[in-house]
C-alpha positions in Angstrom: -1.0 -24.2 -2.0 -4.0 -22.3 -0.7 -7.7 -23.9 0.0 -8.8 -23.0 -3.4 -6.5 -24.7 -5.6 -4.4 -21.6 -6.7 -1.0 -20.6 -4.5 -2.2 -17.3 -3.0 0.3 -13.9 -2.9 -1.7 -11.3 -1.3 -0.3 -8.4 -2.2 -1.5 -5.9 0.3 -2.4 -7.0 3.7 -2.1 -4.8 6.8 -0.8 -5.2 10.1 2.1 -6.4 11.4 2.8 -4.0 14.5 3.2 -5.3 17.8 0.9 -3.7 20.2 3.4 -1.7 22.8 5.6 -0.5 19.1 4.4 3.6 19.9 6.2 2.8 23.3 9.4 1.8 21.8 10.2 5.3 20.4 14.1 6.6 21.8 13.0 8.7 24.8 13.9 12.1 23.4 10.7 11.2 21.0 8.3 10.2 23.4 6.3 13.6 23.7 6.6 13.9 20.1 5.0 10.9 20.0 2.3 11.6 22.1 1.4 14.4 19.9 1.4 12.5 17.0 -1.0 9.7 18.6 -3.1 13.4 19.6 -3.4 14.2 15.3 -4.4 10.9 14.6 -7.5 10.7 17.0 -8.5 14.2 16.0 -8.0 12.9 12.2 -9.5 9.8 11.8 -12.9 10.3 12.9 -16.0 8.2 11.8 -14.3 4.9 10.5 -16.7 2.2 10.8 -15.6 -0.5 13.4 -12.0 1.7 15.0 -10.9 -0.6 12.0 -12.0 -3.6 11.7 -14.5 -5.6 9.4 -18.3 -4.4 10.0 -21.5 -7.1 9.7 -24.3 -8.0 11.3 -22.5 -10.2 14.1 -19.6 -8.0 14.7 -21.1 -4.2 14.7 -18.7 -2.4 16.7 -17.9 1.9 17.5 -14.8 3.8 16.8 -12.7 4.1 20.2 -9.1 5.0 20.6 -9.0 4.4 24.3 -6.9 6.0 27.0 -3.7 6.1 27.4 -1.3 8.6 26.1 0.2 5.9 23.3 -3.3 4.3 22.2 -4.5 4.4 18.8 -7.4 1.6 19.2 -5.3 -1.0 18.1 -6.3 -3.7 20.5 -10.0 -3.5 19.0 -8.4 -5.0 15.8 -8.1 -8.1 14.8 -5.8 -10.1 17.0 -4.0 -11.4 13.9 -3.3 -7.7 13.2 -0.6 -8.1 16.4 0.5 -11.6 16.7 2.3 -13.3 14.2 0.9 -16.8 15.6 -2.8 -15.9 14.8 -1.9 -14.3 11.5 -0.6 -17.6 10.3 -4.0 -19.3 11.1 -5.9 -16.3 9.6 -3.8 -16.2 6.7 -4.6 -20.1 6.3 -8.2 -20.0 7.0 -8.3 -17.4 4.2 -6.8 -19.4 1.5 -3.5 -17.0 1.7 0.0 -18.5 1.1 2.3 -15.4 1.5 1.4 -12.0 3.0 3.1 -8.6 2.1 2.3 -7.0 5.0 1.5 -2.4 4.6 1.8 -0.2 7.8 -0.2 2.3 9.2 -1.0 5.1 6.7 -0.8 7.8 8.9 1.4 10.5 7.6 5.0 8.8 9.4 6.3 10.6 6.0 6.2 14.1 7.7 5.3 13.5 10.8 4.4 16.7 13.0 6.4 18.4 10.3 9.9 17.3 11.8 11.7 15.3 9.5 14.2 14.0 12.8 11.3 12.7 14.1 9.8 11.2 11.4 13.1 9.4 10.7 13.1 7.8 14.7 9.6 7.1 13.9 9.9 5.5 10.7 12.9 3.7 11.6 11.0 2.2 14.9 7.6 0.9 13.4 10.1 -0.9 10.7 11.9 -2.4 13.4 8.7 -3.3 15.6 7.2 -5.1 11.8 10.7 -7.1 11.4 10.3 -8.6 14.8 6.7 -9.6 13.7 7.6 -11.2 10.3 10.9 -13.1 11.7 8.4 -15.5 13.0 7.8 -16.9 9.8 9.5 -15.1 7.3 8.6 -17.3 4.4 5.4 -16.3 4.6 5.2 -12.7 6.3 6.7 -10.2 4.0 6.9 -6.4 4.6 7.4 -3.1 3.0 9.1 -0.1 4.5 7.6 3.3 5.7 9.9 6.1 5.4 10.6 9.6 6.0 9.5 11.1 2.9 10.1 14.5 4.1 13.8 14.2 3.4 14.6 12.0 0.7 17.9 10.9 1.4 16.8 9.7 4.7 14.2 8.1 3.2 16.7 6.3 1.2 18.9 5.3 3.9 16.1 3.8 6.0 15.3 2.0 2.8 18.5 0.7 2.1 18.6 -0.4 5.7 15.3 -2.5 6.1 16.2 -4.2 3.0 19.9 -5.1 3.5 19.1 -5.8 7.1 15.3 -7.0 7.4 14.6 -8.5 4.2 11.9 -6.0 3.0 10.5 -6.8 -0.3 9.4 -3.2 -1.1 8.7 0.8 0.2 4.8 2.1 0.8 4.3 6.0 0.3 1.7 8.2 -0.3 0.4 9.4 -3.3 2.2 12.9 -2.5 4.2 14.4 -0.3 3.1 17.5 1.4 3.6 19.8 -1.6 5.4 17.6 -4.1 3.9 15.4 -6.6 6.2 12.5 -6.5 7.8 13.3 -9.8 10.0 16.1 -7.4 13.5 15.5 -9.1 14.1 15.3 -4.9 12.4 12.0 -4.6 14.8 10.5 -7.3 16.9 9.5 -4.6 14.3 7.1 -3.1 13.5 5.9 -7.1 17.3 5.1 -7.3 17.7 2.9 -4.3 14.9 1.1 -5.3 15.8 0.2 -8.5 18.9 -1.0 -7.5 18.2 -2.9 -4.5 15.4 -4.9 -6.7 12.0 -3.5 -4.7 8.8 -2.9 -5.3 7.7 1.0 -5.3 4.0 0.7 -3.8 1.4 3.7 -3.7 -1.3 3.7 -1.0 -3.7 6.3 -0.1 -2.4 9.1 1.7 -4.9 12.0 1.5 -6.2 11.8 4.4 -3.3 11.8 6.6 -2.6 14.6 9.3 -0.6 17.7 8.4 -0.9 16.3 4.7 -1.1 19.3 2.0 -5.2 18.2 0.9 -6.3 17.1 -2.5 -10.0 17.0 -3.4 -11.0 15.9 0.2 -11.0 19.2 1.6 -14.4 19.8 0.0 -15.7 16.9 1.7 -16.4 16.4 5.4 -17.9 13.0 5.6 -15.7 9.8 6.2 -17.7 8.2 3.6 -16.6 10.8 0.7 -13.2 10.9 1.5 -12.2 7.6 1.7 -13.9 7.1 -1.8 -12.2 9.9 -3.3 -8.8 9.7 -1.9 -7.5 6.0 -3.0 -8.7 6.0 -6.5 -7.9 10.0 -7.2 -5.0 9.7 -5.9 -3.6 6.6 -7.7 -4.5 8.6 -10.8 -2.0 11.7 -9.7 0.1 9.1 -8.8 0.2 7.5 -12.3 0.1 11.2 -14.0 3.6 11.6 -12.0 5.5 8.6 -12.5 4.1 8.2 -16.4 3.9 12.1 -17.4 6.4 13.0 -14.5 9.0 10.9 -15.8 10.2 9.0 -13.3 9.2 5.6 -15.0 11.6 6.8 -17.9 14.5 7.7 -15.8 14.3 4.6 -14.5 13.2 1.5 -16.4 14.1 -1.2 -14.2 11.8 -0.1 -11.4 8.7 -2.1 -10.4 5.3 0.7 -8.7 2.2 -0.3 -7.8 -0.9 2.1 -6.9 -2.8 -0.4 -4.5 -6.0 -0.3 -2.5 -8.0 1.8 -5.3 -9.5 -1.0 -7.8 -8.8 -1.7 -11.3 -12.1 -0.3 -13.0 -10.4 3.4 -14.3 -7.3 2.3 -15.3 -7.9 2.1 -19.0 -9.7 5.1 -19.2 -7.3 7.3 -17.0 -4.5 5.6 -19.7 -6.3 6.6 -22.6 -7.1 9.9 -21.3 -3.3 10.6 -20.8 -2.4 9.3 -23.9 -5.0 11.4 -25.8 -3.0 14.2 -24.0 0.1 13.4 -25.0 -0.5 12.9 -28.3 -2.1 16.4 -28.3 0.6 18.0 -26.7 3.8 16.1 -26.3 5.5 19.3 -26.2 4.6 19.4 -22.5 5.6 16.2 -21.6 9.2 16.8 -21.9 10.0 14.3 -19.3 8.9 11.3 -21.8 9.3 9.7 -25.2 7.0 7.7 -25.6 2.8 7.2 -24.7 2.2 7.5 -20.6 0.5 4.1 -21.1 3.7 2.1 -22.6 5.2 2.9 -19.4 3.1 2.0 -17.5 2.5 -1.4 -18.8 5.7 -2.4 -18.9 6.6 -1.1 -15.4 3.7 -1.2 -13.1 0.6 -2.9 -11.1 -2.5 -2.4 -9.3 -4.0 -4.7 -7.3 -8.7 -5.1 -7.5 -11.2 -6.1 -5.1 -12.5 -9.4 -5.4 -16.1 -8.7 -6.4 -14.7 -5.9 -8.8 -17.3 -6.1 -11.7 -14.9 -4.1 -14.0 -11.8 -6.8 -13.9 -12.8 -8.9 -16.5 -13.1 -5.9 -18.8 -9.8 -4.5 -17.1 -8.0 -7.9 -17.8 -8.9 -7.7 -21.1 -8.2 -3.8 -22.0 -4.5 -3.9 -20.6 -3.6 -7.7 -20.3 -3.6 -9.6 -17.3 0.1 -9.3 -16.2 -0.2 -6.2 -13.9 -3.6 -6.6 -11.8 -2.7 -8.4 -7.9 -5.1 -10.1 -5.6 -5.3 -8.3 -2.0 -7.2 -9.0 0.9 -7.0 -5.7 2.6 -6.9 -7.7 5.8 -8.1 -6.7 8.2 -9.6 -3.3 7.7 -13.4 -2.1 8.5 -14.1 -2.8 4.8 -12.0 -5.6 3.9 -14.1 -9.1 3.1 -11.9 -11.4 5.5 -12.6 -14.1 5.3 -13.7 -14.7 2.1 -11.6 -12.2 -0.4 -9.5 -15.5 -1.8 -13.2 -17.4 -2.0 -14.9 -14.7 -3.7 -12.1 -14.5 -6.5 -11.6 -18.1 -7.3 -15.4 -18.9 -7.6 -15.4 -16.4 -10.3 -16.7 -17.8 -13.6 -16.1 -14.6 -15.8 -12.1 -14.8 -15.5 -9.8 -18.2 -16.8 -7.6 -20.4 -14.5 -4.7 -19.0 -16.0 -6.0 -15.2 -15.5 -6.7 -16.0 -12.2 -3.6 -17.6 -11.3 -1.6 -14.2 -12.3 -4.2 -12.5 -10.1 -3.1 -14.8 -7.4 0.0 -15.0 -7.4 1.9 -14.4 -10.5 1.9 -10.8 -10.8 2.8 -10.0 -7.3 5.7 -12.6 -7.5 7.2 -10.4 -10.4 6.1 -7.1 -8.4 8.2 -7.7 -5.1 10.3 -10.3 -6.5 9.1 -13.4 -4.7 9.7 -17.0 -6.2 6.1 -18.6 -7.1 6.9 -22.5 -6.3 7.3 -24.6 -9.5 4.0 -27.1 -10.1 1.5 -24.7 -8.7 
């Protein structure tokens, strides 16, 4: 049970790679790699902090450092690295379980090679089982894969569950060119239905060699990284509701994370509206977008989210997930379990759902009975 009375699922942390995991890529990779580490630096310029919480006691300046395999990672937070100081992190916090995301950097189509984004994939998943083994009651983790080509994707998926224990699959909200609705992506839909994981949705228009979406009209860190999670979770929805893919398979569990909670009604009740208008070119579906969706899917809020109470009440409260967003430059470690629970515009029961509840039925993790 976490400090604040309520047992505590967070439902999208980050972190989870050992430091030296670049340098683990099979040899015949390694100037690939180097590449690679070359995009991201050009890409991700002007983030606050090289990732990590800003404030007034901790102000600190983007740098990737030096070597050839660097991507800044030892200005994070150490808990980001070491399973050990998670743990304490995660129980200063308030946080019972962790699912732990990757880096969102494009490993879906890396450089454009799908062989190499299959040995990369494949080694960051290997690098984040090592981490979670420490304490794999309480360190969960979702699996990054090579979008690019589907069935590799669903092989690498199949693998990380049946061997690591994954709980679920991260990708972005699209896929070079393809909305993921692509009857291609099926494959990937499939595997996850039957092996029982969650489908999660995170970002991904910012990534290097990514086909742009509304960011390229904006230069400034600032715009896109307001535009890009919330915009895309609303493509994201528009393909799996609209798409079909939530029809073609019913047993399968998505969530579009890391965006708030604030425009799902209206982006449900704008799609229905457009259904009901023209349902003849929504051949994909039977039924309302928004009748999918509820029965099927999740998003997870921030904890000072002045729209969740209204949320909560539009669309019920079995879909919305705490996360802490630990530990990125604008996360609110360590207070993101505080700030929710001393709420007084949401019930217990609401907020245990929020806590723990709806991310238990999302990844299919066991909430302990009496709590």
């Amino acid at each position: 049970m976490g400090s604040y009375g309520y047992y505590v699922i967070d439902a999208d942390g980050h972190g989870g790679e050992p430091l030296d995991w670049r340098t683990r890529i099979p040899e015949p990779f390694r100037d690939r790699m180097i590449a690679y580490v070359r995009s991201m630096r050009s890409t991700y310029t002007g983030i606050p902090g090289g990732g990590q919480p800003v404030n007034a006691d901790g102000p600190r300046e983007t740098t990737w450092g030096n070597a050839d395999l660097d991507f800044g990672e030892a200005n994070e937070r150490r808990g980001m690295h070491v399973p050990s100081a998670r743990l304490e992190d995660m129980d200063f916090e308030g946080i019972d379980v962790t699912v732990m995301f990757p880096p969102g950097s494009g490993e879906e189509w890396a450089l454009g090679d799908a062989e190499f984004s299959a040995a990369l994939c494949r080694t960051l998943n290997d690098a984040r089982a090592e981490y979670a083994a420490y304490a794999p009651d309480r360190l969960k983790l979702v699996a990054k894969l090579p979008m690019m080509e589907p069935t590799a994707a669903a092989e690498e998926l199949e693998r990380c569950v049946t061997e690591h224990g994954f709980v679920g699959l991260v990708t972005t909200q699209h896929v070079l060119e393809k909305n993921l609705d692509d009857p291609s992506f099926d494959v990937v839909w499939r595997t996850a239905e039957r092996l029982g994981v969650g489908v999660c949705i995170h970002g991904g228009g910012q990534a290097p060699g990514q086909v742009p979406v509304a960011i390229d009209r904006y230069a400034t860190r600032l715009e896109k990284h307001a535009v890009t999670h919330p915009f895309g979770a609303m493509l994201a929805i528009m393909s799996f509701t609209v798409g079909g893919v939530l029809r073609r398979f019913p047993a399968l569990r998505v969530a579009f994370l890391e965006a708030g909670c604030g425009w799902v009604p209206f982006w449900l009740e704008r799609l229905d509206e457009h259904y009901e208008l023209m349902p003849e070119q929504a051949p994909q579906i039977d039924r309302p977008p928004s009748e999918y969706f509820l029965e099927q899917c999740f998003v997870s809020c921030e904890p000072e989210e002045r729209m969740l109470p209204y949320v909560t009440n539009e669309v019920g409260d079995g879909l919305i997930c705490y996360a802490s967003d630990y530990c990125h430059w604008d996360c609110a470690f360590p207070n993101s379990v505080k700030l929710l629970a001393e709420r007084d515009d949401l019930t217990a029961a609401q907020k245990a759902k929020l806590f723990a509840g709806n991310a238990a039925r999302l990844y299919g993790l066991t909430v302990p009975e009496g709590v």
